[in-house]
MDTraj code that builds the backbone (N, CA, C; nanometers):
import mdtraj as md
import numpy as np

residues = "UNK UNK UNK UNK UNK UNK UNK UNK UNK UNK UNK UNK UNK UNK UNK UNK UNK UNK UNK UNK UNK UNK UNK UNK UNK UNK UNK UNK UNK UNK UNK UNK UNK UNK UNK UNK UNK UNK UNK UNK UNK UNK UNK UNK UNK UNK UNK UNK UNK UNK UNK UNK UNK UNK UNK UNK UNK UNK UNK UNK UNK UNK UNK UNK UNK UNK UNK UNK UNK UNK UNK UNK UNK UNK UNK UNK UNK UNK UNK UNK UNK UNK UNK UNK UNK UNK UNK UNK UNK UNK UNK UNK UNK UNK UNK UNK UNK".split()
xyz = np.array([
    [-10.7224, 10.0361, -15.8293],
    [-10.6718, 10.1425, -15.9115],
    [-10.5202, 10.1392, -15.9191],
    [-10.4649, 10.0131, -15.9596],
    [-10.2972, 10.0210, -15.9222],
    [-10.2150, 10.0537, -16.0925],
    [-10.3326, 10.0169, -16.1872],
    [-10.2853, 10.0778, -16.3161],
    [-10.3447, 10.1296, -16.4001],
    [-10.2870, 10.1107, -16.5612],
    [-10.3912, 10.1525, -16.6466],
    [-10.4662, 10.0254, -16.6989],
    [-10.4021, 9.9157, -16.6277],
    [-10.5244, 9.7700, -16.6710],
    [-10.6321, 9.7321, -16.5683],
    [-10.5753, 9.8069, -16.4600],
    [-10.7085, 9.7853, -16.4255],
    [-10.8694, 9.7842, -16.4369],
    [-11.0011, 9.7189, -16.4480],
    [-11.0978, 9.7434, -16.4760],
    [-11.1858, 9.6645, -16.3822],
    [-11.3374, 9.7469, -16.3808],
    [-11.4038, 9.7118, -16.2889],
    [-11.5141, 9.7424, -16.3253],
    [-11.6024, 9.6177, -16.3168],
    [-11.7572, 9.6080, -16.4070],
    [-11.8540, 9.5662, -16.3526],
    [-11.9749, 9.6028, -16.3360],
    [-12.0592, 9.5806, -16.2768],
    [-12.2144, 9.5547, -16.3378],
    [-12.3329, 9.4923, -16.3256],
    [-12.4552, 9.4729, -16.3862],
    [-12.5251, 9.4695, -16.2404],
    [-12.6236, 9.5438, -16.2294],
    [-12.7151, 9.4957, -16.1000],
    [-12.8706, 9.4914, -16.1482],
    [-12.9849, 9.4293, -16.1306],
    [-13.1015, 9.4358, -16.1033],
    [-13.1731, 9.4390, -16.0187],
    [-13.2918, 9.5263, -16.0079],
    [-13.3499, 9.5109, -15.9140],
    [-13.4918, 9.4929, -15.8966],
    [-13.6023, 9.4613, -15.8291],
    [-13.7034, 9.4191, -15.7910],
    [-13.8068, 9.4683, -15.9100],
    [-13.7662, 9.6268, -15.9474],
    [-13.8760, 9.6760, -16.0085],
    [-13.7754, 9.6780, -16.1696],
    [-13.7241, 9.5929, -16.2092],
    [-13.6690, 9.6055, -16.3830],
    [-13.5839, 9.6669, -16.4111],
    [-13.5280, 9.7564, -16.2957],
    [-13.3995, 9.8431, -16.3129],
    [-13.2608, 9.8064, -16.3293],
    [-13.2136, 9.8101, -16.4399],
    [-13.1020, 9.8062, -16.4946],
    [-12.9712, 9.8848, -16.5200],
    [-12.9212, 9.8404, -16.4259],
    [-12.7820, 9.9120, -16.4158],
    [-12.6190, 9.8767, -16.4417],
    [-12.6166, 9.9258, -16.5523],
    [-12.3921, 9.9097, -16.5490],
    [-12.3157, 9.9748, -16.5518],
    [-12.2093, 9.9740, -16.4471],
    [-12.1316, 10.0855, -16.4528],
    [-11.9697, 10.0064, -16.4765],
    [-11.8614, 10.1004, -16.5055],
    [-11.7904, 10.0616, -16.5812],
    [-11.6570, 10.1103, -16.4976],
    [-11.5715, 10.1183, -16.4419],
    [-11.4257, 10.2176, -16.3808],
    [-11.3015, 10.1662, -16.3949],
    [-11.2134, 10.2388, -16.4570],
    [-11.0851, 10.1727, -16.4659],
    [-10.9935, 10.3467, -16.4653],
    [-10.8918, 10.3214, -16.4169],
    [-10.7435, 10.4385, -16.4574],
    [-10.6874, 10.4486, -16.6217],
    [-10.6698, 10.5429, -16.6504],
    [-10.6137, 10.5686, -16.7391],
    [-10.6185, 10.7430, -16.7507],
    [-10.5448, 10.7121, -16.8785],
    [-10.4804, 10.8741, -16.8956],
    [-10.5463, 10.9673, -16.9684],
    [-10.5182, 11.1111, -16.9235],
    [-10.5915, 11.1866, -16.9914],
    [-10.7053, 11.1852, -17.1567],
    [-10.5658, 11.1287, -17.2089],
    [-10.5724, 11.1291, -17.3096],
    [-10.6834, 10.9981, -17.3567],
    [-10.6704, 10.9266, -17.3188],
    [-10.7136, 10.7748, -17.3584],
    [-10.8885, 10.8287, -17.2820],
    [-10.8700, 10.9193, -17.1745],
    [-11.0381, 10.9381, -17.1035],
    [-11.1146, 11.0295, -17.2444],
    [-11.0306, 11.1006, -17.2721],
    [-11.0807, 11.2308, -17.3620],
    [-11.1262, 11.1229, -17.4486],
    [-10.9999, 11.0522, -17.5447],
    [-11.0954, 10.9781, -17.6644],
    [-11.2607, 10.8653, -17.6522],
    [-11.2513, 10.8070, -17.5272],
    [-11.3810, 10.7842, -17.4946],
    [-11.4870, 10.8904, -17.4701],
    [-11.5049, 10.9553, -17.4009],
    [-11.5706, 11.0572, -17.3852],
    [-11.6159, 11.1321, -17.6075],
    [-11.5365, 11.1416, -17.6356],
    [-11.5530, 11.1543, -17.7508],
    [-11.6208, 11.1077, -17.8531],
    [-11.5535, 10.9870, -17.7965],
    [-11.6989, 10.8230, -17.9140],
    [-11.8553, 10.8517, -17.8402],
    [-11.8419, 10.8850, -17.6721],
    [-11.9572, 10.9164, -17.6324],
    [-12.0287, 11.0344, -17.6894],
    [-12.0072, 11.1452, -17.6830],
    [-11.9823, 11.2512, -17.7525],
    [-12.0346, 11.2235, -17.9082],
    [-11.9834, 11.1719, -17.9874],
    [-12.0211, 11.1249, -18.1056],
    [-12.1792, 11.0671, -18.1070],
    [-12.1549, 10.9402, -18.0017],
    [-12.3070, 10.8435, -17.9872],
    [-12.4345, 10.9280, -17.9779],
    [-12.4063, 11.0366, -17.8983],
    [-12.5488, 11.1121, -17.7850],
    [-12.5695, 11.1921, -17.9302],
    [-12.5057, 11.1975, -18.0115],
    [-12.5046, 11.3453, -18.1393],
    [-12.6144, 11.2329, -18.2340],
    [-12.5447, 11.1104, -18.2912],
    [-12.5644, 11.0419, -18.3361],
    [-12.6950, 10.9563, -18.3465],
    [-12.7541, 10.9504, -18.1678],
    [-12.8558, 10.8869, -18.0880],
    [-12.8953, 10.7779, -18.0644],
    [-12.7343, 10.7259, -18.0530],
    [-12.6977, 10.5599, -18.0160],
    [-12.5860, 10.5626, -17.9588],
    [-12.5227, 10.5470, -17.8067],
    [-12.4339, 10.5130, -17.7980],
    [-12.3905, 10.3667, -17.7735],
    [-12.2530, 10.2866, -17.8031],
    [-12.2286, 10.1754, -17.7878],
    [-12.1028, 10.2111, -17.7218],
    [-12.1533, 10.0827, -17.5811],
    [-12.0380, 10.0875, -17.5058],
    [-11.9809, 9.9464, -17.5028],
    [-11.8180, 9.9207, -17.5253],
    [-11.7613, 9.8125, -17.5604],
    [-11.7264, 9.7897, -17.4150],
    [-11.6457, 9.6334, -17.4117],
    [-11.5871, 9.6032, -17.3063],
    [-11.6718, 9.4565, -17.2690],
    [-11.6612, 9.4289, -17.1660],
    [-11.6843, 9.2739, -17.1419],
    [-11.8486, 9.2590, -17.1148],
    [-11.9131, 9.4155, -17.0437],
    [-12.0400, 9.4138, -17.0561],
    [-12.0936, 9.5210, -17.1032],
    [-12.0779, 9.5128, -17.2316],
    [-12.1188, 9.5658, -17.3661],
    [-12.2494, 9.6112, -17.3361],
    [-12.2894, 9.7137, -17.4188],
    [-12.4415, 9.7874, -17.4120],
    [-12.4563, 9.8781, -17.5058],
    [-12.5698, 9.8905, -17.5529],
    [-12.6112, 10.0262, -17.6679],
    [-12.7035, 10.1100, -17.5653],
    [-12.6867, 10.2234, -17.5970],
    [-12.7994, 10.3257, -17.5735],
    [-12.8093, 10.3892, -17.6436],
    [-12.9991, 10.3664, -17.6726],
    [-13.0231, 10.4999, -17.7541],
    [-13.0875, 10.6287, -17.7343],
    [-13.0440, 10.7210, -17.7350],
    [-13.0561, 10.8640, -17.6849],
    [-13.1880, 10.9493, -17.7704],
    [-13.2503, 10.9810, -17.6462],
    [-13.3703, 11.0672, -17.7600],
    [-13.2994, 11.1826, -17.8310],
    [-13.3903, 11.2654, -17.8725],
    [-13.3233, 11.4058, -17.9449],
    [-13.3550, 11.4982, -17.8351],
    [-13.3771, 11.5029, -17.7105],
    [-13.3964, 11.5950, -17.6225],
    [-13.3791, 11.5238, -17.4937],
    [-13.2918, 11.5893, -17.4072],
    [-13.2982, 11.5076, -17.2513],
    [-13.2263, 11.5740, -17.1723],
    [-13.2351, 11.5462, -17.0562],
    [-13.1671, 11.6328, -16.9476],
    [-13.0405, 11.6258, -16.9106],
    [-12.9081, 11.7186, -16.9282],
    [-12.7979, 11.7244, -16.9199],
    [-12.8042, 11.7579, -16.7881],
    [-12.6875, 11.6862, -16.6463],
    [-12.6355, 11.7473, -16.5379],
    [-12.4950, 11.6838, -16.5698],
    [-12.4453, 11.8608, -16.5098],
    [-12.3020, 11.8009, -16.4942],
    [-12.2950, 11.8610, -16.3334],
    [-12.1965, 11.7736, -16.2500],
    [-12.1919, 11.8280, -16.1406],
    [-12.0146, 11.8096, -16.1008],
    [-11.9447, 11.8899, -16.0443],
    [-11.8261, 11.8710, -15.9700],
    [-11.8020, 11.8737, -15.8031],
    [-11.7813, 11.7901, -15.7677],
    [-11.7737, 11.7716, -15.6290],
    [-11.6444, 11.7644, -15.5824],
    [-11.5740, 11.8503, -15.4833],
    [-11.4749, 11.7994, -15.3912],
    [-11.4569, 11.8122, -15.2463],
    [-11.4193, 11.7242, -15.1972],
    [-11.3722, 11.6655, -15.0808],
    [-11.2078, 11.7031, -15.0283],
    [-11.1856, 11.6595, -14.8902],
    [-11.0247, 11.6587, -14.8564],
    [-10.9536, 11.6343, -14.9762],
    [-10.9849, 11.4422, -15.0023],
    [-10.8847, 11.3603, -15.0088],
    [-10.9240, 11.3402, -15.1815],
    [-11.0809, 11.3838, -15.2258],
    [-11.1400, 11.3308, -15.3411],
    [-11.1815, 11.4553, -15.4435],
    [-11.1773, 11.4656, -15.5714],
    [-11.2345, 11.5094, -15.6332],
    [-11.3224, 11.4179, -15.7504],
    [-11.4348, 11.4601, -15.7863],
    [-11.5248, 11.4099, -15.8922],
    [-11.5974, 11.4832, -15.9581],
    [-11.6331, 11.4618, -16.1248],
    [-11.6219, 11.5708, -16.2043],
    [-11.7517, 11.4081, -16.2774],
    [-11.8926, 11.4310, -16.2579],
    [-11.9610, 11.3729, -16.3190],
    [-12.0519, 11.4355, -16.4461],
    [-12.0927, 11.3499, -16.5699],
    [-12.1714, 11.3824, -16.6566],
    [-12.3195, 11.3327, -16.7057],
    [-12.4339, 11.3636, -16.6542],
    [-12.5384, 11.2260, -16.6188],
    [-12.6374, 11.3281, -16.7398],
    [-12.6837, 11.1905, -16.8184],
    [-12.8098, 11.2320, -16.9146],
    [-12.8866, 11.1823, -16.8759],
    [-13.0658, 11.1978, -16.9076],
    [-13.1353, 11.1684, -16.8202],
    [-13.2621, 11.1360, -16.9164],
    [-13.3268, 11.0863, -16.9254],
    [-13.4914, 11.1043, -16.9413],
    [-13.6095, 10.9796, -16.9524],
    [-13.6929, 11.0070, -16.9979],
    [-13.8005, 10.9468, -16.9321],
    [-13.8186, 10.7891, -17.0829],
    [-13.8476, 10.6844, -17.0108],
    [-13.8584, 10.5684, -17.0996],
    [-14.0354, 10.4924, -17.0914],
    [-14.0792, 10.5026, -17.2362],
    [-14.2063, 10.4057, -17.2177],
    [-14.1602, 10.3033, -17.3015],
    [-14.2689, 10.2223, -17.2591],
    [-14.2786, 10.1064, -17.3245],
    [-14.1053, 10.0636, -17.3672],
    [-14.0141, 10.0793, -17.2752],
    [-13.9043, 10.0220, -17.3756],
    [-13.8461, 10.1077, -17.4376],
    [-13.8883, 10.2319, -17.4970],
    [-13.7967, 10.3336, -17.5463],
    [-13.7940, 10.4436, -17.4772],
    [-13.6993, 10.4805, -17.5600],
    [-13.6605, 10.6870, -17.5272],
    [-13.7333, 10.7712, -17.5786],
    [-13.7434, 10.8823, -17.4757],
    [-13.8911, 10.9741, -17.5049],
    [-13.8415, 11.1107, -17.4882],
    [-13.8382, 11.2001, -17.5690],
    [-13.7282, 11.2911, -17.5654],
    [-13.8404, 11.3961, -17.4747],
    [-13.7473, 11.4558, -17.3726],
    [-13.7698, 11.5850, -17.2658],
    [-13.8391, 11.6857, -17.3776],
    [-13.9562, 11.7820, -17.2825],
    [-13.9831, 11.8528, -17.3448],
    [-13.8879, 11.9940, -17.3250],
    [-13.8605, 12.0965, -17.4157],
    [-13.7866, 12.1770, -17.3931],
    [-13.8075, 12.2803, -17.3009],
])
top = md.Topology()
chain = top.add_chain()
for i, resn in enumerate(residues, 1):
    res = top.add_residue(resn, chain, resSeq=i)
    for name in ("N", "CA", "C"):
        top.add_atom(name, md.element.get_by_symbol(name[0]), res)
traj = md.Trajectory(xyz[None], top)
């Protein structure tokens, strides 16, 4: 975390098909807000596309489970936004209300 170029990318699999990427780098308010925004846009939209070196689409049902949670610590604070729901066959299956 020594700038705003820093970046840090990740892909993992595991035993049972689970697919995971997560993405972390510094930057500024401003530059977080406008991502969050294109995200914001995608989930409305019900596709998001995420750029960068390991690129990904998601497509979002029309119903799913919003958590937001804030956590702090001494030394840490974290302010997460997790959507959630259930996948067959390969797609998105929107939560019942």
């Amino acid at each position: 975390m020594a700038n705003d170029q820093q970046e840090s990318e990740a892909e993992a699999e595991s035993a049972d098909d689970e697919t995971e990427r997560e993405g972390e780098r510094v930057m500024s308010r401003a530059d977080g807000a406008g991502i969050l925004r294109e995200v914001a846009d995608g989930v409305e939209n019900g596709t998001v596309d995420i750029e960068g070196e390991n690129s990904f689409t998601v497509a979002v049902p029309e119903h799913f489970e919003l958590e937001v949670e804030y956590e702090v610590t001494d030394d840490e604070a974290e302010f997460e936004v997790e959507l959630e729901w259930q996948m067959e066959d390969g797609e998105p299956v929107s939560a019942n209300e």
